[in-house]
C-alpha positions as CSV (number, residue, x, y, z in Angstrom):
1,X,-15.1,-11.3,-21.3
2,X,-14.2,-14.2,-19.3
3,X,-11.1,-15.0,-17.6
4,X,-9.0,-18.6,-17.2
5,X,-6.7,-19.9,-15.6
6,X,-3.1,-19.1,-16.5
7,X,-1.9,-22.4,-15.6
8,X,-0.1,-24.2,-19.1
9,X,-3.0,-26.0,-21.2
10,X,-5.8,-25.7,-18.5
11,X,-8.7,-23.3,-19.3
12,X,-11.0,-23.7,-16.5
13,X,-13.0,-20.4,-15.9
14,X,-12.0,-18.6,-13.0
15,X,-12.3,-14.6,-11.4
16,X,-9.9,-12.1,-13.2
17,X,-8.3,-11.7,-9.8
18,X,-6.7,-15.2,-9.4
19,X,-4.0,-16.2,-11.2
20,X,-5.2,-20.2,-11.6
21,X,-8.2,-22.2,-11.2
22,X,-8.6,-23.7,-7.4
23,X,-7.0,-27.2,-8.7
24,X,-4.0,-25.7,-10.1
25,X,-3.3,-23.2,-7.5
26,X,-3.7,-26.6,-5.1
27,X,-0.5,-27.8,-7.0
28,X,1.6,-24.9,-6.7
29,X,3.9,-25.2,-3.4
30,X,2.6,-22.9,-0.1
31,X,6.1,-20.7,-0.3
32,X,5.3,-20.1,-3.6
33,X,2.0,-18.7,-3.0
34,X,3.1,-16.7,-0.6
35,X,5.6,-15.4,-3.3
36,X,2.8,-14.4,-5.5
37,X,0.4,-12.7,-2.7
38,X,3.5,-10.5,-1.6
39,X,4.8,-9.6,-4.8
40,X,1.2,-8.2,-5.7
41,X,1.3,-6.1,-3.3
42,X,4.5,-4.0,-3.9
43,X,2.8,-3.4,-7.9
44,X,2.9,0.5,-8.3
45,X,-0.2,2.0,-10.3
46,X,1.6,2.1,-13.5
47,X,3.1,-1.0,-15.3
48,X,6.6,-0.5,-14.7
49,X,9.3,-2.5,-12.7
50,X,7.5,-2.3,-9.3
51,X,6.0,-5.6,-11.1
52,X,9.2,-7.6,-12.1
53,X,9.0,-9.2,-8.7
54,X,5.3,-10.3,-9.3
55,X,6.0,-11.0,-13.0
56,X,8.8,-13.3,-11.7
57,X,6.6,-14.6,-9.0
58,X,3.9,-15.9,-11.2
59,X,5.6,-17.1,-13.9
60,X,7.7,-19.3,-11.7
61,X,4.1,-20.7,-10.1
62,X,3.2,-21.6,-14.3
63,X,6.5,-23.0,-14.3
64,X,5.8,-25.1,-11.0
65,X,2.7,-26.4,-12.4
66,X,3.9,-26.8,-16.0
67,X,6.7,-29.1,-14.6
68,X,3.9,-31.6,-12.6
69,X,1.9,-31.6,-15.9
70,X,4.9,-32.6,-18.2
71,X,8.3,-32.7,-16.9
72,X,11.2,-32.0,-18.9
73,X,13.0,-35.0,-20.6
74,X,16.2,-36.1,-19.3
């Protein structure tokens, strides 16, 4: 099974460990990755709300680079 990148309409391969190819990950803002690497680790074994903060973390990172790709009308 392969995995892709989570990044909105891209679907370049990439290791089940990141969360975007390397272009799209280039796009998202340093803070923000630095959101996303230390929100990972404070995920507990079990999927429960020891994620939210990563859930939040990487969904704001897809927003990020959803935004470059096609910002929203004003």
């Amino acid at each position: 099974m392969s995995h892709h990148c989570h990044a909105l309409g891209c679907k370049a391969a990439c290791p089940p460990r990141w969360l975007m190819c390397r272009a799209c990950w280039a796009q998202v803002p340093r803070d923000m990755q630095d959101e996303v690497y230390r929100t990972v680790k404070l995920r507990g074994p079990c999927c429960d709300a020891t994620w939210a903060p990563w859930w939040r973390a990487q969904a704001n990172a897809i927003h990020h680079v959803a935004m470059l790709k096609a910002p929203s009308p004003k």
